[in-house]
N, C-alpha and C positions, 0 to 999 in steps of 0.2 A: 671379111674385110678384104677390099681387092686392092693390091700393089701397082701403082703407077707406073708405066714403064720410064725408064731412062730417059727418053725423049720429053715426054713429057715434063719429066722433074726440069733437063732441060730448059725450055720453054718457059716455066714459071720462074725458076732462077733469071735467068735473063730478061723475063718482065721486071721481075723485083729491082736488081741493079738499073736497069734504064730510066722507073723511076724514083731510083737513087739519085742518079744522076740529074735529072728533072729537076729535084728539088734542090739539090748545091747549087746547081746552075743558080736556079732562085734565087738563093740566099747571099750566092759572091755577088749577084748582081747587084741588089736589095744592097749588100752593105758597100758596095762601089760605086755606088749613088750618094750613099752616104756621107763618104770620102770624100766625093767630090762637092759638092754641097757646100758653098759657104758658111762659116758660122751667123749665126744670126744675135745680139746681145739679150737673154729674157731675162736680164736682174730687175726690169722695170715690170715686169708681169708678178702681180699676185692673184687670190681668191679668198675675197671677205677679209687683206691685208696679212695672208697666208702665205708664206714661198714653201719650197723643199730644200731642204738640209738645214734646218734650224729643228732643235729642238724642241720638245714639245710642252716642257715646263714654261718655254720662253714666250709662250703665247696664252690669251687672257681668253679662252674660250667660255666665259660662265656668260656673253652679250648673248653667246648664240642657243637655242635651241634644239635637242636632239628630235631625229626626225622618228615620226610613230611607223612610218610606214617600212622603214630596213631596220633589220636588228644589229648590232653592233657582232663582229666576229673574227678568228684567230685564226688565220690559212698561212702553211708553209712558213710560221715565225715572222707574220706580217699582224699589225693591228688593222685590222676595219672599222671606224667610227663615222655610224653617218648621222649627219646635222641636216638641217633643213633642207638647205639648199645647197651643201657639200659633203665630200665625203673626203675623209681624212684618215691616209695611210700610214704607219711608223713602223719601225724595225725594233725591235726588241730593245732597243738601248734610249728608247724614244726620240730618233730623230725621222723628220717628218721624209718622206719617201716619195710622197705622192697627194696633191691636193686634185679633189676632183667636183665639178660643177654639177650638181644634182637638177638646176635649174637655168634658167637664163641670166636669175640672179647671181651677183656677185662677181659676176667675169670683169674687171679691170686691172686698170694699170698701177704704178703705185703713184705716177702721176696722176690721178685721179680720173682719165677717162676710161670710158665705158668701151669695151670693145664688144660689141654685138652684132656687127655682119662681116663677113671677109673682107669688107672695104677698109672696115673701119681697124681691122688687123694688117691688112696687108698696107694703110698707109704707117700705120703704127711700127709695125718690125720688117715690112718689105717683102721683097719677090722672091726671097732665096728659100722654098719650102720645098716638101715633097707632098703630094697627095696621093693617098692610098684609098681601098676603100675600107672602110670603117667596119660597114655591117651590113650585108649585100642584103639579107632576109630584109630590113630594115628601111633600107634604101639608103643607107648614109657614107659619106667619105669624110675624110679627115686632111687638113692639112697641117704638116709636121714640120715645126722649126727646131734645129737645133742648133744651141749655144755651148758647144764645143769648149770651152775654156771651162765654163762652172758644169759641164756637165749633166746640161739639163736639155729637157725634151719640151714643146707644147703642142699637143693635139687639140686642134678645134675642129670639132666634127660638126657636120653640116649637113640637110637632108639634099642629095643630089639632083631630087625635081619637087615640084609641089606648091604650095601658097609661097613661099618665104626660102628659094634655093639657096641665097645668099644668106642669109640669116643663125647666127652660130647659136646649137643647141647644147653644147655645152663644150668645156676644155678640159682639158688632164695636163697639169702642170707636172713634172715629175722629176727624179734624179735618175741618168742612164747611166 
């Protein structure tokens, strides 16, 4: 086995720190966008009449159907329950964490409209979002409101070209 010189170690050390540094950048920036970012209000958004941070007893899931095609599963002291057309996150103590749209179904408001393109989101809760992208392999972005007060997050991801660009393939309601 041959010993690297100095130099060399060198070199690799100060790659490693630079992107170090690379990625804080990143991340102050990412959360100084955040900052700044108006709150947006989601207490009017649900899934299938679903919020996050309500418990799990408190809701009458026996209308919906579990789905055949994901299995139900237990990661990092989180519940994964998927139904049909959602998938439904909780913490140990069963409050809900994280509702999420398995389909196009069921994405409304609690007013009762259907929000199913960025139009029909962005006239619903407005311009104050971030967009990221979602899932590059994919081709998808997300746009991300956050309601600051209660603590919640909504990503409605979207495919970025294709039949239907505007057209939202599903949301992730969640608590941040």
């Amino acid at each position: 086995m041959k010993l690297k010189s100095g130099r060399s170690i060198k070199y690799i050390l100060m790659a490693l720190v630079v992107a170090a540094l690379i990625i804080l950048a990143i991340f102050l920036r990412n959360q100084s966008m955040i900052k700044q970012l108006p709150s947006t209000d989601l207490t009017s958004l649900s899934i299938e009449g679903i919020v996050p941070d309500r418990n799990i007893d408190e809701v009458d899931l026996t209308r919906f159907s579990k789905s055949s095609q994901f299995e139900d599963r237990v990661k990092k002291k989180l519940s994964y329950t998927y139904y049909e057309d959602f998938l439904l996150v909780t913490d140990r103590s069963g409050k809900i964490v994280q509702v999420q749209t398995l389909t196009d179904k069921g994405i409304a408001s609690v007013l009762g409209g259907r929000l199913s393109t960025l139009t029909d989101v962005e006239h619903e809760l407005g311009t104050h979002y971030i967009v990221k992208s979602y899932n590059r392999e994919q081709g998808l972005n997300s746009r991300t409101y956050y309601d600051k007060q209660h603590g919640l997050r909504a990503r409605f991801v979207y495919a970025k070209t294709g039949e239907s660009p505007h057209k939202v393939i599903w949301l992730i309601l969640e608590k941040y």
